[in-house]
N, C-alpha and C positions, 0 to 999 in steps of 0.2 A: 504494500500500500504506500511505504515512504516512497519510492519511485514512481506513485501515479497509475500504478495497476487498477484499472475500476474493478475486474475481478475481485482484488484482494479484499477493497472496501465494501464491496457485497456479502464477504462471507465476514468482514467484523460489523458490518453493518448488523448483518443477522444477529451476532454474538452478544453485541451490546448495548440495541436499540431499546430493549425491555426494561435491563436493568439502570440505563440512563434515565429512560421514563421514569421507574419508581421512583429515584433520588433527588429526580426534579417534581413530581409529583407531593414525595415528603415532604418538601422546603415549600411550594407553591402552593399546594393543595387549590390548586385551577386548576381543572382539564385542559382547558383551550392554551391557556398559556404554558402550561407542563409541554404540551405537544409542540409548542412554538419555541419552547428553551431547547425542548429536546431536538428538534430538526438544526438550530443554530450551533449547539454543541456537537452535533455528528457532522457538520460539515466545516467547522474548525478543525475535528478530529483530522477529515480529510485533509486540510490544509495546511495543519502544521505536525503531518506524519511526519517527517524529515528530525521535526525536534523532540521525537522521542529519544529518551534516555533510559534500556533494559537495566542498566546500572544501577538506577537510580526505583526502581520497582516495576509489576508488574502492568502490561497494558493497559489492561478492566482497570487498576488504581488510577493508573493516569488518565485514565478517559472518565471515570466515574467523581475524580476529582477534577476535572474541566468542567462535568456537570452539575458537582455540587455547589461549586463557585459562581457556572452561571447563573445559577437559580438563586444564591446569595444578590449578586449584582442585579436582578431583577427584580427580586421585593426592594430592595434599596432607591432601585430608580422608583419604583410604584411609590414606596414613601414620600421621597423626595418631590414628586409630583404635586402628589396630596397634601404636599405641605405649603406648595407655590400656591396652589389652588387654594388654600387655607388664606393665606398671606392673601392671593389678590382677593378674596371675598371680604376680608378684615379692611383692606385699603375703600373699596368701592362704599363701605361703610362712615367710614373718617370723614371730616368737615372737610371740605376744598380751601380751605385758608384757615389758617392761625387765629382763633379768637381772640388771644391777647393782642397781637400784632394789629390786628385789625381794630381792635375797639382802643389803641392807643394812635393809630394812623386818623382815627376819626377825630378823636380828641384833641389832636394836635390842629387839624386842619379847622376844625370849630375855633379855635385860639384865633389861630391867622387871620380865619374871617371875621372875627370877631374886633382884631387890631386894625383891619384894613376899614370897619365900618366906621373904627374912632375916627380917621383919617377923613372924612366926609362929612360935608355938613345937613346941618339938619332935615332939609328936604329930600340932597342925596340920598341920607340913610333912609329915611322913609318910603322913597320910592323903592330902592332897594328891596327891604325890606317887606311891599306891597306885593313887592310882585314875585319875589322869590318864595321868600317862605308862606305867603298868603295863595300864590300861583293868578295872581291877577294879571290882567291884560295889561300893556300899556295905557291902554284908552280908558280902561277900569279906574287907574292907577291916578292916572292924570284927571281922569273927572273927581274921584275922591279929593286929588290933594287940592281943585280947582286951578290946574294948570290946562294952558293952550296944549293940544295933540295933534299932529297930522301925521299921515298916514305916508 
């Protein structure tokens, strides 16, 4: 099989397709997704026959530990998922601005306007005053305070 024989990986396909399922099965306990670790770890197997090492234990261990690992890295990403998912559902929840920052943005700007009215005199600020915070028309404005209006 390290040389690319498809024969060869037919018959450890055979050998070790089952017991790869159990291992991914035990860790996942999903069918659908046991079947989908399992197809990814036999054709890993395929792909990095070359880096097998007999040395180092027997085939079934190394192929059985490729699948217990992926099926570790798989709940981990599921986690990790459901934790982004977690995170953005918490965000979409949160204020869209700073209520401190904002109710001192307000306060500050209340001041200004408040120094820029001293600055004006008396009829100024009235008209001002008429028409902004009252929402009156000019023409409103100007009849009230008995001022000429054209248009």
């Amino acid at each position: 099989m390290a040389r690319g024989e498809q024969e060869a990986f037919a018959g450890v396909y055979d050998a070790v397709a089952g017991p790869v399922l159990g291992v991914v099965r035990g860790v996942l306990r999903d069918h659908a997704q046991s079947e989908e670790v399992t197809q990814d770890v036999l054709v890993e197997v395929w792909r990095t026959a070359p880096r097998y090492r007999p040395d180092l234990g027997t085939a079934m261990n190394w192929i059985l530990t490729l699948a217990h690992r992926r099926a570790v890295d798989r709940v981990r990403s599921v986690e990790a998922s459901a934790a982004r998912e977690h995170k953005a559902a918490l965000l979409e929840h949160t204020p869209e601005f700073d209520e401190v920052s904002e109710q001192v943005e307000t306060r500050l700007e209340r001041e200004q306007v408040r120094r820029c009215l001293r600055t004006l005199t008396e009829l100024q600020r009235q008209s001002v005053t008429l028409a902004y915070y009252r929402g009156l028309t000019y023409r409103q404005v100007a009849e009230l305070l008995a001022l000429p209006w054209a248009p």
